[in-house]
Structures are given as C-alpha cells and as structure tokens.
C-alpha positions in Angstrom: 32.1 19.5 -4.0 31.2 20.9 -0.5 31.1 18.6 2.4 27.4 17.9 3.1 25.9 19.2 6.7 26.2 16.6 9.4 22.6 15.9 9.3 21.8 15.8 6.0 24.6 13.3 5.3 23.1 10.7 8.1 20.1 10.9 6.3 21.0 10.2 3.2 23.2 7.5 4.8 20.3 6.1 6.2 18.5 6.2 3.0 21.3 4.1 1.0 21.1 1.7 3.8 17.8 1.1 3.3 17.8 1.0 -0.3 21.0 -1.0 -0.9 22.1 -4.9 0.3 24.8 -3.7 1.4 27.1 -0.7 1.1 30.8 -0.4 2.0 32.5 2.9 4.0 34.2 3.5 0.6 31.4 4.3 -1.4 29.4 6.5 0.6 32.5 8.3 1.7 33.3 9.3 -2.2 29.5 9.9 -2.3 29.9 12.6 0.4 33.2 13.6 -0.2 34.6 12.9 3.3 37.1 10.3 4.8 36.5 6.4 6.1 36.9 7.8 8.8 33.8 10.7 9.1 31.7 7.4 7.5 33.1 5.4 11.0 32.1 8.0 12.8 28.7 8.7 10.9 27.7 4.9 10.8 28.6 4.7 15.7 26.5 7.6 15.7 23.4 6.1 13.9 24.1 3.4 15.8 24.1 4.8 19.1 20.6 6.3 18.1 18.9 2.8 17.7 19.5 2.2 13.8 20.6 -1.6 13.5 23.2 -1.5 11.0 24.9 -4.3 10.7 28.5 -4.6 9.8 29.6 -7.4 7.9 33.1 -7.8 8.0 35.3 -7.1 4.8 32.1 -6.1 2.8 30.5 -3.3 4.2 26.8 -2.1 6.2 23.3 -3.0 5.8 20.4 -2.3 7.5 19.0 -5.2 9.8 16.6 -7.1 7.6 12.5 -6.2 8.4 13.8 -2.8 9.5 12.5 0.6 7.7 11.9 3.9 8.7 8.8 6.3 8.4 9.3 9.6 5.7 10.3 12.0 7.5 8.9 14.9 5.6 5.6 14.8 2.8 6.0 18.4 0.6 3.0 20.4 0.5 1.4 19.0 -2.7 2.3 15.5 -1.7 0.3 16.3 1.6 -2.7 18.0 0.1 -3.0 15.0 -2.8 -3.4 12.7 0.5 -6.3 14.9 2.0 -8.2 15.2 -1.4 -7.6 11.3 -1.7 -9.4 10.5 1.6 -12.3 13.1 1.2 -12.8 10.4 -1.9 -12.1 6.9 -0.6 -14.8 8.3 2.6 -17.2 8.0 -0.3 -16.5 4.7 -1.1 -18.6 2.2 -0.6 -16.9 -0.4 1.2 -16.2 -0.1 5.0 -13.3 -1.9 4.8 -11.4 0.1 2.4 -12.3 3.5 4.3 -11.5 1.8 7.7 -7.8 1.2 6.4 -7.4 4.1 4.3 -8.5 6.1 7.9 -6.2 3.8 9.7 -3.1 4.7 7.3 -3.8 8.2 6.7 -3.9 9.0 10.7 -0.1 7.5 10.7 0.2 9.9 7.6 -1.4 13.0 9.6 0.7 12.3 12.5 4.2 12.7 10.9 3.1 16.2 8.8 4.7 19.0 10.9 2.9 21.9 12.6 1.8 24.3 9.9 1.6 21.0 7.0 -1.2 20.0 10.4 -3.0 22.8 10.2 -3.3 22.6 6.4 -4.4 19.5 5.6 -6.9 20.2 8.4 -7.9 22.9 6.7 -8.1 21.4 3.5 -10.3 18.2 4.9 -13.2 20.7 5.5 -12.7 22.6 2.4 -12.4 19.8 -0.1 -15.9 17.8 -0.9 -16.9 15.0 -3.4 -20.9 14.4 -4.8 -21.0 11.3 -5.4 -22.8 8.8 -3.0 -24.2 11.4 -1.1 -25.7 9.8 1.2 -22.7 8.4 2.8 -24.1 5.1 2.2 -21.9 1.4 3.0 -22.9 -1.8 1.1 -20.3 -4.2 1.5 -16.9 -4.5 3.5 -15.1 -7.6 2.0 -12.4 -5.7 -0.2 -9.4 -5.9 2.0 -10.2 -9.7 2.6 -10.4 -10.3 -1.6 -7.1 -8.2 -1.8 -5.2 -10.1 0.6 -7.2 -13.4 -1.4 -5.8 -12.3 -4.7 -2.3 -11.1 -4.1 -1.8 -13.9 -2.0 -3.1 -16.1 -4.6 -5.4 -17.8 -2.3 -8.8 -19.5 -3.1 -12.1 -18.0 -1.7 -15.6 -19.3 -0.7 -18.4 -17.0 -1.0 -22.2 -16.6 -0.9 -23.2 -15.2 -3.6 -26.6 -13.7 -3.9 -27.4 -12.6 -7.7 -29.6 -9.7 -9.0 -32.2 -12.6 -9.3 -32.2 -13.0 -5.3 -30.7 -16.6 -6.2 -28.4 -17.4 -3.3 -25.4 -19.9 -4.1 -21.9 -21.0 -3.0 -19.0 -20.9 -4.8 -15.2 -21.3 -4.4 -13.3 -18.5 -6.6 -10.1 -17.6 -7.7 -10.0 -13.7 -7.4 -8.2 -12.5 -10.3 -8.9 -8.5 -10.6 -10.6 -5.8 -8.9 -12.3 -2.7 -10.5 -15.1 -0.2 -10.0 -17.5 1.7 -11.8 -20.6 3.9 -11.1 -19.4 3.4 -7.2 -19.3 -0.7 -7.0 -17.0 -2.7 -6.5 -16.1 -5.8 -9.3 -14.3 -8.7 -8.8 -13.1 -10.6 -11.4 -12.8 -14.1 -10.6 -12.6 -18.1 -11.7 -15.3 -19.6 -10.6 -15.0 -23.4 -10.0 -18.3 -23.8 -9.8 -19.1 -22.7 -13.6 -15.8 -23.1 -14.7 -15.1 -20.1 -16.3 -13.8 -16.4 -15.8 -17.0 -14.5 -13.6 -17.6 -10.5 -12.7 -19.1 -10.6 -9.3 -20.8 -7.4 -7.4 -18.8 -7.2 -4.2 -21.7 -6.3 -2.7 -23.9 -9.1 -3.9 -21.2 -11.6 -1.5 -23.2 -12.1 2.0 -20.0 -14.1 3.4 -16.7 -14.5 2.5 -14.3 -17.4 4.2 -10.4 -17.7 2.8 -9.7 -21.3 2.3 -6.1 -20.8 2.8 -6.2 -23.5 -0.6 -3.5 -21.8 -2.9 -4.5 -21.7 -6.8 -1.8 -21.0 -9.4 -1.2 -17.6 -11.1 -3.3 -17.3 -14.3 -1.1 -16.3 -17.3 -3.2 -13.3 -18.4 -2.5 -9.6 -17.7 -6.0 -7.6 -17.1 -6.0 -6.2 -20.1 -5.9 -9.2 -21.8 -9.0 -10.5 -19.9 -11.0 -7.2 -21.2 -9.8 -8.1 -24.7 -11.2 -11.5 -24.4 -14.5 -10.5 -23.2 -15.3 -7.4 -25.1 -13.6 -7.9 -28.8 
C-alpha cells in the first residue's frame, strides 16, 4: 500500500483521535503504513498547530476531553440538502426553531468554500416552499420544550385551549410532532393525570422547573398504539 500524502494522513489522524479513547503510535502507524517514528513526528506537528493531544504514557494518544473540530469540507449534495432544508424550517412556525436553525446554518455557510458559497447562494433564491405563505410565527417555545424533554425536566405552562379556557399545568414533555404546520407536544400532565397532546401554540408561558421526572418506559410508537388501536 502507498504511503498516504502528508496531509491527508494528519487528517485522518485527527479523525481517529477524535473518534477513539485512545489510540497508540502502533496502530495508526500500520493503519498508514509508515514507521513509529513518521506517527512521532505526525502527532509534534499537530501539536505544534494547537491540537491538544494528550499522551498518556505506555498507552497511547487521545484528544483532550470537550475538544472537537468543525468538518472541514460538506460535498455538494450534502451542501444543497442544507439550503433546501432552511428554505423549509423559514416556513416553520416557531421562531425559535428558525432562529437556531439560522444561527447553525450561518456556522454551516461560513466553512463551504468559494464556489460551494456561491452555490448554495444561488440555490437559497432559487429553491421555494408554499406552505405558510404568509410567513406567519405563532409560537416560539420549541427549543425550551426540547431542552425540557431530553433533559427530562418538568415544565409549567399556561395553557389556553381551543375553548379560550386558560389553565396552569405542570407537564412532563414526552414527544414532539407536527402536522398541517403546528407544533404537538406530547406530554404527562399532572394536573389530569394522564398522557395529553398540547398545541404549542396554545402555551402563552412556559417556565422550566428544573424538577427532574423519571424516563417513561414507552417508545413513541407505542404511545400512538395506545391511543389510536
């Protein structure tokens, strides 16, 4: 097997680092097919450039712990799926979501190269979606309820129903989902004691109690299954 270009070898060094505990000079040497010595010399050098390896003696390397790197490089499809993706989330509904979808795909957009620039630019004014024409915003509590339910964490909401009945609840946000351009959340209500589908939109406040509630043992699926067979 040829010996890999300089460059392409550090990065894939720097890949295996990030995706390995821990990785000795032996094995990515026969992974490269160089000497201990060319991995020495590989490992100073990404050193020297500001990666914090960390060497632990009579073991091997590992990347510093918190430590990651941006990709380097989106292909063209992979770039143009992103574009077509915002056009649609700017649709959405919730200003939340489109504020950190914005937020994320500007750190996206600044990483593409020149001509993948010019392209996705292109393809933002040449790519449009019907639905909720009007540009219109109704709620912007969705990144809060994610960070509620994968962290597991109760909620307290006002809730005001189709029936303009305004009421306070503490939740246990289970699932998300949307159809016809709303948001659902699927939550345990403590207040009726039982699973409830709440209109995102419908919620006037939302406050995280911080209150940790345990996992339910119930895959979505399964919740659709119990409420519609």
């Amino acid at each position: 097997m040829e010996d890999k270009p300089r460059l392409s070898r550090l990065t894939a060094i720097l890949t295996q680092l990030q995706s390995s505990q821990i990785v000795t000079a032996k094995v990515l040497a026969e992974k490269h097919n160089v000497s201990i010595r060319t991995i020495y010399r590989d490992i100073r050098t990404l050193e020297k450039s500001g990666v914090p390896i960390i060497t632990e003696e009579g073991r091997g390397y590992r990347m510093m712990d918190g430590y990651s790197l941006p990709p380097v490089m989106f292909s063209e499809d992979e770039a143009n799926a992103l574009i077509t993706a915002e056009q649609l989330i700017n649709k959405n509904k919730d200003i939340s979501f489109v504020e950190q979808y914005k937020s994320a795909i500007e750190k996206i957009k600044a990483i593409l190269r020149g001509p993948q620039k010019e392209k996705a630019h292109l393809l933002t004014e040449r790519v449009y979606f019907r639905n909720n024409y009007k540009n219109e915003k109704s709620s912007s509590y969705l990144m809060q309820i994610q960070l509620a339910l994968t962290n597991f964490q109760v909620l307290k909401i006002e809730y005001l129903s189709s029936k303009q009945v305004l009421t306070t609840r503490k939740i246990e946000p289970f699932a998300l989902y949307s159809t016809q351009e709303n948001w659902l959340l699927v939550a345990f209500c403590r207040l009726r004691k039982e699973f409830r589908v709440f209109r995102i939109d419908y919620i006037q406040k939302v406050t995280n109690t911080l209150e940790q509630f345990e996992s339910h043992n119930m895959t979505l699926d399964e919740y659709f299954k119990k409420q519609y067979y």
